[in-house]
N, C-alpha and C positions, 0 to 999 in steps of 0.2 A: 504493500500500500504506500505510495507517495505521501509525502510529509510536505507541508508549506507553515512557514512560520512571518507572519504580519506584525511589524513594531507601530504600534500610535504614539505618537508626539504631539507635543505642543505644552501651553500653558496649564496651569492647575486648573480647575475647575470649570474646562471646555465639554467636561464628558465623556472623556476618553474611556472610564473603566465602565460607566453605565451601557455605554455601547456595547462593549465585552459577554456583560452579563445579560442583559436584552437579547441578545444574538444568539446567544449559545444558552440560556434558561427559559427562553420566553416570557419575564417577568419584566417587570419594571421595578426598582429599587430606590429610586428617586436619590435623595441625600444616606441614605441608610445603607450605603456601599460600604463595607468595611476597610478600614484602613491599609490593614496589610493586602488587601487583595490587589495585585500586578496582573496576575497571566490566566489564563486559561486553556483548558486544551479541549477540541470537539474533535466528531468524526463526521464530515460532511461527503453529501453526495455531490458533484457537479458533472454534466454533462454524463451521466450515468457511469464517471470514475469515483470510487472511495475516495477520500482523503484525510488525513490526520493534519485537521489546522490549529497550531498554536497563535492564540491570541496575547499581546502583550502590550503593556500602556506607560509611560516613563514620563516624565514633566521635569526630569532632570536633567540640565544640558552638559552632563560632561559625559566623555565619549568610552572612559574606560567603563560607564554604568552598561550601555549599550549591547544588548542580545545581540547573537546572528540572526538577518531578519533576509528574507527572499523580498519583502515588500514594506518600505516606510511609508505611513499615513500621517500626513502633516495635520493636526486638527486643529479648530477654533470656532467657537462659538457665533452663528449668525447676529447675536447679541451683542456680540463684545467686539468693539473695532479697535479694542489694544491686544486680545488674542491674534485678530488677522494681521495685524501688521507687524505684530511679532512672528509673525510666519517668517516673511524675508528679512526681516533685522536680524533676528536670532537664529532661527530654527535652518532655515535651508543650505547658509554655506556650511553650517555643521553636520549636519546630513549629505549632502554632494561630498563630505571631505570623507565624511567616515563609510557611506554605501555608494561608492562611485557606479558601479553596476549594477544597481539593485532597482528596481521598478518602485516612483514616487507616486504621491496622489495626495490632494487635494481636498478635505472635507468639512464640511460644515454643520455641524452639531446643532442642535435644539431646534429642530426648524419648526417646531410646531409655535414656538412662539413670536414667528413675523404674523400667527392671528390671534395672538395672547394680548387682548384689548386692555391689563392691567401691566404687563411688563413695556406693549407701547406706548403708555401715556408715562410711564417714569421713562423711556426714552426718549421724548417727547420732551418732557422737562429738563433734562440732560442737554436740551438740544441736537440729538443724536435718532437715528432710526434704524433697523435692522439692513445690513449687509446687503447688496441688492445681488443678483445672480451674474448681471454684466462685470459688477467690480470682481467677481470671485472667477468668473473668465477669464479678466482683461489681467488679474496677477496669474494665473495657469498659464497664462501666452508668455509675460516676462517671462516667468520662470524657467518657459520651456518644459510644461510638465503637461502632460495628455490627458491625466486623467484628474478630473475634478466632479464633487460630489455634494449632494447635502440629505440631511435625513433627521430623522428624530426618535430618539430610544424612547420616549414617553408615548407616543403614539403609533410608535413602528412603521411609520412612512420612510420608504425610501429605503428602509435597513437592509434587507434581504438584499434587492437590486444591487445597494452598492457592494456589500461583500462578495456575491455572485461574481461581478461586473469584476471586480478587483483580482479576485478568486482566480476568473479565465484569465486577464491580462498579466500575471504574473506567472500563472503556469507557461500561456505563450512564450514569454520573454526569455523565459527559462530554455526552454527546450531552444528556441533561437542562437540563445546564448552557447549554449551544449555542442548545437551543430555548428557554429563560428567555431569554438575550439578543437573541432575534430577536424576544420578546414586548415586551420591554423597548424595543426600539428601532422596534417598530410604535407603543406607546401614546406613544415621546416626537413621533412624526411625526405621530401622530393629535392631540397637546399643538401643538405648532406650526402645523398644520395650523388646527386652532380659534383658535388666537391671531389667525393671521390672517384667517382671517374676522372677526370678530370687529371688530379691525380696518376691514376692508373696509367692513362694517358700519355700524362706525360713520363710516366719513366720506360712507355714504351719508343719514347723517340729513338730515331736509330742515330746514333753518335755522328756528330759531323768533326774529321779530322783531314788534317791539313799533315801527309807526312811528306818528308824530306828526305831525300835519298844519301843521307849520311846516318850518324850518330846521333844526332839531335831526332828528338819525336816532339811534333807540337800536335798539343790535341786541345781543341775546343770545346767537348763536353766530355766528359768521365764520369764512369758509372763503377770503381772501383778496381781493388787491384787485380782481379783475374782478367778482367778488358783491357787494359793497359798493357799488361804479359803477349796477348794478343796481338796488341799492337807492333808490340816490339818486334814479336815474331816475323810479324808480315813485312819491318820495314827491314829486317834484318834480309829475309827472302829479295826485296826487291834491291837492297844494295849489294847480296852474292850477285846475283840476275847484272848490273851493272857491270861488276868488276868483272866478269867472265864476259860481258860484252866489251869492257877495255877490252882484256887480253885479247880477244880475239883479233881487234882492231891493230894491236900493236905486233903480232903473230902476221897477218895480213901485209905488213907495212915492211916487216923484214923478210917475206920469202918476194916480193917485187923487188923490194933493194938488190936481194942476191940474185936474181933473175937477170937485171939491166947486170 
C-alpha cells in the first residue's frame, strides 16, 4: 500500500489541526482540539488505490521541527489578512528552502465564515472584510504555486474536494518525479557508458611512429615496453636490410673497377 505524508503550515490558530480531525473523524471539535495533538494517520481510498495518509500541522517556523512531507499546505484563515500575508513574508521562502521538490498549495481555512453575519460586522468595525478568492489567486500566481484552495472544517465545504484534489496532485508529481530520475540515471549510464568506449577506443589506436634507419627510434605514441621491443626489432630488420644493400653496392662498385 502506498504511503503519502501532507505537512500544514502556517500561523497559530488558522485551523490547521481542526482540519486534521474533521477529515479523518468526521466530527467537528471547534476550540476543544487538544493541545498535544500534531499528526494523524488514515487509510484513504482514491481513484480506487488504498493509501496510508499521514496528516501533520506545525505553526512552528524552524526547519529542524519539520517532518518528511510529499506535500506542504501553506494555510491561513479567510479571516485573518495577517495569516495570508504571512504566507509570503514568513512561511514560503522557508518552505521553497527546506521542500524544494515537494508539491505546494494554497489554502484557506474557515470559509464558512465570509456568511458568519457576527464575525463580518466585527470585520466591518476593524475596517477589514474577509479575503476575496481573486486576492488568494493573484498570491498563487506570484508565488508560482498551482494549487490553491478554501474550505471549512465546521461545515465540511470544500474539505473532501480539496484533500482529494491534493491527494491526486501529489501522487502525480510523485510518480513524474520517479520517472525524471530513472531518465536521469539512464543518460548518466548512457555518459559512462560513452566515456568508456571512448576510452576503449582510444587505446585501440594503432601507434603512429616515425622510424629512422639508424640507432635512434622516434616514436610518437607508446603503449608500453613490449611495443617499443617491437619497434626496435623492426628498425633493427630495416637497418641489416640497409647495410646488406650498402655492401652490395660497394661489392658492385669493385668487380667494374676490376673489370675496366
Amino acid at each position: 500500500m502506498s504511503s503519502l505524508k501532507v505537512l500544514l503550515v502556517g500561523d497559530k490558530s488558522v485551523g490547521k489541526r481542526n482540519l486534521i480531525i474533521t477529515y479523518t473523524a468526521h466530527v467537528f471539535v471547534g476550540e476543544n482540539v487538544p493541545m498535544s495533538f500534531e499528526s494523524c494517520k488514515a487509510k484513504v481510498t482514491i481513484d480506487k488505490e488504498d493509501l496510508d495518509l499521514q496528516l501533520t500541522s506545525s505553526a512552528i517556523l524552524t526547519s529542524k521541527t519539520f517532518p518528511e512531507a510529499d506535500c506542504v499546505v501553506m494555510c491561513f484563515a479567510v479571516d485573518s489578512y495577517d495569516s495570508f500575508e504571512s504566507l509570503e513574508v514568513k512561511w514560503y521562502d522557508v518552505m521553497k528552502e527546506h521542500f524544494p521538490n515537494t508539491t505546494l498549495a494554497l489554502l484557506g481555512t474557515k470559509m464558512d465564515l465570509r456568511e458568519d453575519e457576527e464575525r463580518l460586522e466585527e470585520l466591518e468595525l476593524e475596517g477589514e472584510s474577509p479575503i476575496a478568492w481573486k486576492e488568494i489567486e493573484k498570491l498563487a500566481k506570484k508565488l508560482k504555486i498551482d494549487n490553491c484552495y478554501e474550505c471549512s472544517s465546521k461545515s465540511g465545504k470544500g474539505l473532501s474536494k480539496f484533500f482529494e484534489d491534493i491527494v491526486k496532485t501529489t501522487l502525480h508529481n510523485k510518480k513524474n518525479k520517479k520517472e525524471n530520475e530513472k531518465e536521469i540515471e539512464k543518460e548518466i549510464e548512457i555518459e559512462i557508458e560513452n566515456e568508456n568506449e571512448q576510452k576503449e577506443e582510444k587505446n585501440k589506436t594503432p601507434i603512429k611512429l616515425s622510424l629512422e634507419y639508424d640507432t635512434k627510434i622516434k616514436i610518437n605514441l607508446a603503449f608500453g615496453d613490449e611495443k617499443v621491443k617491437e619497434v626496435k626489432k623492426e628498425n633493427e630488420k630495416e637497418n641489416e636490410k640497409e647495410k646488406e644493400k650498402e655492401k652490395e653496392k660497394e661489392i658492385k662498385k669493385v668487380v667494374k673497377t676490376e673489370e675496366k
